[in-house]
N, C-alpha and C positions, 0 to 999 in steps of 0.2 A: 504494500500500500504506500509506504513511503516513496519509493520507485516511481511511483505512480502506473504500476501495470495492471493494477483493480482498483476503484475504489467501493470503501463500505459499503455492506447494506443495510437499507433501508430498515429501522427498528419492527415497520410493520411484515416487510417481506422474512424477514428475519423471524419471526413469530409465525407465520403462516409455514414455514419453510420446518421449522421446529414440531409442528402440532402435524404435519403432514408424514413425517418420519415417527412421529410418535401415532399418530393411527393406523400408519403402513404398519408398522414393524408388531403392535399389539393386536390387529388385525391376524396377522401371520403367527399367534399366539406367544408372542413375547412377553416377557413381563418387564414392564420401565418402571425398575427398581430402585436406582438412583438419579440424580439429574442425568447425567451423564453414561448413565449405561443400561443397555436392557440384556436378557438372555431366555433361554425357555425356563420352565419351569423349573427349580431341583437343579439348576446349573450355573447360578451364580457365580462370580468370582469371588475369592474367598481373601485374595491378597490385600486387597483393602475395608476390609471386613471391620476390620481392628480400628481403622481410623475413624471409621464413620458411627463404631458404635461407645470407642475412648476406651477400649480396652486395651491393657499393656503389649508392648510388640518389640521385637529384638531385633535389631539392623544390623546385618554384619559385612564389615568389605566398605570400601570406599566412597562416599558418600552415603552410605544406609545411616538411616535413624531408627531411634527406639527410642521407649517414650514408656516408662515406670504408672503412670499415671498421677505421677505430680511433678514429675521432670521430664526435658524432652533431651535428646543427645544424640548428635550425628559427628559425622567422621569426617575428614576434609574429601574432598573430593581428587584432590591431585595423586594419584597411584603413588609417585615418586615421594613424595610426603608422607603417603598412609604407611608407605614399606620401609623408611628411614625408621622407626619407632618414635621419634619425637614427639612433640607436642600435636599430636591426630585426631582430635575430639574438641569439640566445643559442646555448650550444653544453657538449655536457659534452665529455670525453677519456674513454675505456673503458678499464678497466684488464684484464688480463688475466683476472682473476675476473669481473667482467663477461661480455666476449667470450667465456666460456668457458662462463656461465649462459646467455648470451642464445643460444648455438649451441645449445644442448641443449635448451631450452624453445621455441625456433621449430622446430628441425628434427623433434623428438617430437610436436608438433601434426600432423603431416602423416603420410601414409600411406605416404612410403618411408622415414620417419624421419631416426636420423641416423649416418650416413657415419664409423664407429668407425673404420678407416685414415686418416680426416681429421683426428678428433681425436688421433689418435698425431702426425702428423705436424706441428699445429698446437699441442698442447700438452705432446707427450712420451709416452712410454710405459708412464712412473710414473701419469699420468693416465688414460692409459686404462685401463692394468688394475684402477685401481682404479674408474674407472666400472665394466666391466666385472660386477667383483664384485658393485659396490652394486646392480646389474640383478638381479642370479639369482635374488632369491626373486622378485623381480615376473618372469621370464622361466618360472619352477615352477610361480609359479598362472598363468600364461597372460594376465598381462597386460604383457604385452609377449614381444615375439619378437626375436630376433636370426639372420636369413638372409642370408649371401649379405654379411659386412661390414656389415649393417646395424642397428640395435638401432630397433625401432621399437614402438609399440603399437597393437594391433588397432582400426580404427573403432568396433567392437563394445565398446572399453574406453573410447574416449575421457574416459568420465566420470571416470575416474581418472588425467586426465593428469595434474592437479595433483598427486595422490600421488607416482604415480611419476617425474615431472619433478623434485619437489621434496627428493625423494631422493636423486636424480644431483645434483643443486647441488655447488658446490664444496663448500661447506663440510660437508656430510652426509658428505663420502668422507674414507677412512682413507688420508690421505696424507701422504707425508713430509715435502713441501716444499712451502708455503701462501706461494709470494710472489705478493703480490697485483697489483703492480705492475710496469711496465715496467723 
């Protein structure tokens, strides 16, 4: 695009282009599991499994990460680096706000969404209710659903997870006690 040998498309074409793929490909019995990827039924990829649901994951070899569940830690990426043994590893610490962003925007990617008794349980009550709340107009216009404990967004919506993800964020919600840290 820079080049200028294409330019962009249009937001609307881009949406029609997206739902067109998403009715071919479910049509042909796929299932659009996550934004970004469908498969049949029982045949899911399983390799980012881990991220989308925050469960612990081990990365090994030159730039792989892994990720404890309150820390994250990947490897440099330069071979020549990773095999010298020296200094090979970098690492952040997740703060609660964090872990709390990063549960809400991997588990809203995905088609069973995210597990509102987990977030009570993991961040309080105060939390969820006020996620809760922050849902209900995206829950009105029908982008996003909550069944069954679940708050998730239609495949059909995907194009606006960023909206609605970015809503839920900590800091979007009307709450009373914003400690960020451990």
């Amino acid at each position: 695009m820079a080049r200028g040998t294409f330019a962009p498309v249009a937001e609307q074409v881009s949406e029609q282009e997206f739902l067109a793929v998403h009715r071919t490909l479910t049509d042909a019995g796929f299932e659009h599991y996550e934004i970004s990827n469908f498969a049949r039924p029982g045949r899911r990829a399983i390799h980012n499994s881990a991220y989308w649901s925050g469960e612990p994951y081990l990365g090994i070899g030159p730039a792989a990460h892994s990720f404890d569940g309150r820390q994250r830690r990947w490897a440099v990426a330069d071979i020549g680096r990773y095999l010298d043994g020296g200094d090979r590893y970098e690492s952040e610490r997740l703060t609660e706000r964090d872990r709390y962003n990063e549960t809400v925007m991997t588990a809203l990617r995905t088609i069973e969404g995210l597990d509102t008794e987990a977030i009570g349980r993991r961040f309080g009550p105060q939390r969820l209710e006020a996620l809760l709340e922050a849902a209900r107009p995206w829950i009105a216009a029908g982008d996003a659903a909550l069944r069954d404990g679940r708050l998730a967004i239609p495949p059909e919506r995907f194009l606006l997870s960023d909206a609605v993800i970015g809503a839920l964020f900590w800091d979007c919600l009307l709450y009373t006690s914003d400690a960020a840290d451990d």
